[in-house]
C-alpha positions as CSV (number, residue, x, y, z in Angstrom):
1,X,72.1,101.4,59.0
2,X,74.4,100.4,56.1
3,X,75.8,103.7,54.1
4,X,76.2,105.6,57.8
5,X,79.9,106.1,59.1
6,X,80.0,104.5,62.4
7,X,81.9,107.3,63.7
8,X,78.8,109.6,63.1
9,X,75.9,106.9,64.1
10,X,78.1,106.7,67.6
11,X,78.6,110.5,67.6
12,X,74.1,110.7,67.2
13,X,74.0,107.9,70.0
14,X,76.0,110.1,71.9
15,X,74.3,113.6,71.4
16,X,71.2,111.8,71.7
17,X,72.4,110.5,75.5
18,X,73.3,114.3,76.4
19,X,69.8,115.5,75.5
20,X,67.7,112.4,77.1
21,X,66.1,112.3,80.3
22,X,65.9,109.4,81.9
23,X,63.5,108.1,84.7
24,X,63.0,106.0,87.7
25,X,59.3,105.0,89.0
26,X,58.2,103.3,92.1
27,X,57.0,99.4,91.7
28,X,53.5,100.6,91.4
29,X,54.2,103.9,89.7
30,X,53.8,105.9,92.6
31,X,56.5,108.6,92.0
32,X,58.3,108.6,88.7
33,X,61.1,111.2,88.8
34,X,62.6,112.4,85.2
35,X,66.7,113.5,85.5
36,X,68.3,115.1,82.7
37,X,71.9,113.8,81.9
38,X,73.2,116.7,84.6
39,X,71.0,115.5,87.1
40,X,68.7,118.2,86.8
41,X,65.0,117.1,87.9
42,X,62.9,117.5,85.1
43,X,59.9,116.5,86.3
44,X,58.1,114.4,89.3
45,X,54.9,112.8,88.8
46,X,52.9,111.2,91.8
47,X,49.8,108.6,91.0
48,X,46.6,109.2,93.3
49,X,48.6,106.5,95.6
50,X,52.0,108.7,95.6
51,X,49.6,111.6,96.8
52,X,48.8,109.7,99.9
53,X,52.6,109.1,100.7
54,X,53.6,111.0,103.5
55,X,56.0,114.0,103.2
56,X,59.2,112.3,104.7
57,X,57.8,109.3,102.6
58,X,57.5,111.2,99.5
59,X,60.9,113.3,100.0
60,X,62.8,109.8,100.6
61,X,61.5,108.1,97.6
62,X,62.3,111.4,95.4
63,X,65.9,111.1,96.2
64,X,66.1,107.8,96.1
65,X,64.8,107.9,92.3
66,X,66.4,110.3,91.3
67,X,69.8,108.4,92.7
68,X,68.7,106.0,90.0
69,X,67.2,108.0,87.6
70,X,70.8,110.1,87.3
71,X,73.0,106.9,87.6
72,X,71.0,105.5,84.1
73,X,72.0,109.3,82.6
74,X,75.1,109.0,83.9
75,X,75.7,105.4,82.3
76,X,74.1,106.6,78.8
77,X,76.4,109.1,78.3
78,X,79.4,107.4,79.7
79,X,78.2,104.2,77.6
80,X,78.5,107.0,74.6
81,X,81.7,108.7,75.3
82,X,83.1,105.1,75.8
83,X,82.0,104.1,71.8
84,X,83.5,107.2,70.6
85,X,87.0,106.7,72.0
86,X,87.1,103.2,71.1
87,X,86.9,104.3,67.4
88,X,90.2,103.9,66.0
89,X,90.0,107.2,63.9
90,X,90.0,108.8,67.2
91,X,92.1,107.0,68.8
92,X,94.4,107.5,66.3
93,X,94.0,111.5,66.4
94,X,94.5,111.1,70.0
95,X,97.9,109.5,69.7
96,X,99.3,112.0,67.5
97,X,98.1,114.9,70.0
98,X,99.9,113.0,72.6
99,X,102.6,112.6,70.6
100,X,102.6,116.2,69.6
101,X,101.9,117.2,73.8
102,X,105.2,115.4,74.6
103,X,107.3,117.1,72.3
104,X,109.5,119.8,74.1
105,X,108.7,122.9,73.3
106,X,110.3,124.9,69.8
107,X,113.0,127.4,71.2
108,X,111.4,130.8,69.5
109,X,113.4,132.7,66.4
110,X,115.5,135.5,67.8
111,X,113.8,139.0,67.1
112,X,115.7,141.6,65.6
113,X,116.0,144.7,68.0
114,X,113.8,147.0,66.6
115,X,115.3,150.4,65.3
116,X,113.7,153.5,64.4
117,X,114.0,154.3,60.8
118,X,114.7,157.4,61.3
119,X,116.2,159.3,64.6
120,X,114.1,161.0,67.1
121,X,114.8,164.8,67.9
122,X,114.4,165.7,71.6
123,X,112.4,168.1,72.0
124,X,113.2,171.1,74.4
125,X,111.0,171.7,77.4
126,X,110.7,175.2,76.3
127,X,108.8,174.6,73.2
128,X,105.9,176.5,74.1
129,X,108.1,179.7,73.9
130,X,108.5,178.9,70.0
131,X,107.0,179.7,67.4
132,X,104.5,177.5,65.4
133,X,106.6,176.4,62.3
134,X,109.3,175.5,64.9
135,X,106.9,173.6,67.2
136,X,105.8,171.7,64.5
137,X,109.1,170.4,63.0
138,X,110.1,169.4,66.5
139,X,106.7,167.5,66.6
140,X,106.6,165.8,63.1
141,X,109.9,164.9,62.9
């Protein structure tokens, strides 16, 4: 894969290992038991043998795959996130957010008080009483 930044060939590896399912079979391919990488069952397949399993047969070797099936997902992605912190690109960008997560905090610009630019008449509770023109300069200014 020459011309490919690592970074992004470990990023696809790791996108790849959030989308796969992974899966787990009996020796004689019973049961085969697909996880995705949230442990979700995707899908359970029994051979004509697996149909002749009993159900407290059947049910134990279902959770016991997925167990297995989910503990490959859980190594694929963890396998993944592992390659991409090792990077030193990203380990360097993590170092400065430390860095920057440490600093104590900036102490904030005093605000100016805030002053009308011009000063508010009170107006009288009897304003109603008034006439219109009067209302209105009482109310726009």
């Amino acid at each position: 894969m020459t011309g490919i930044d690592p970074l992004t060939h470990t990023i696809e590896r790791l996108q790849s290992s959030l989308t796969q399912t992974s899966a787990a079979s009996t020796a004689y391919k019973e049961v085969t038991v697909q996880v995705g990488p949230d442990g979700s069952l995707r899908s359970i397949q029994l051979s004509d043998m697996g149909h002749r399993l009993s159900p407290d047969q059947l049910t134990e070797t279902i959770i016991r795959l997925h167990a297995l099936a989910l503990a490959q997902a859980r190594t694929a992605v963890n396998d993944g996130v592992a390659q991409l912190e090792s990077d030193p690109r990203v380990i360097a960008q993590r170092g400065q957010l430390i860095d920057a997560l440490n600093r104590p905090p900036a102490t904030p610009a005093a605000q100016p008080q805030r002053r009308p630019s011009f000063p508010r008449a009170e107006i009288p509770n009897d304003i109603d009483d008034e006439p219109y023109d009067v209302r209105q300069i009482f109310v726009t200014g």
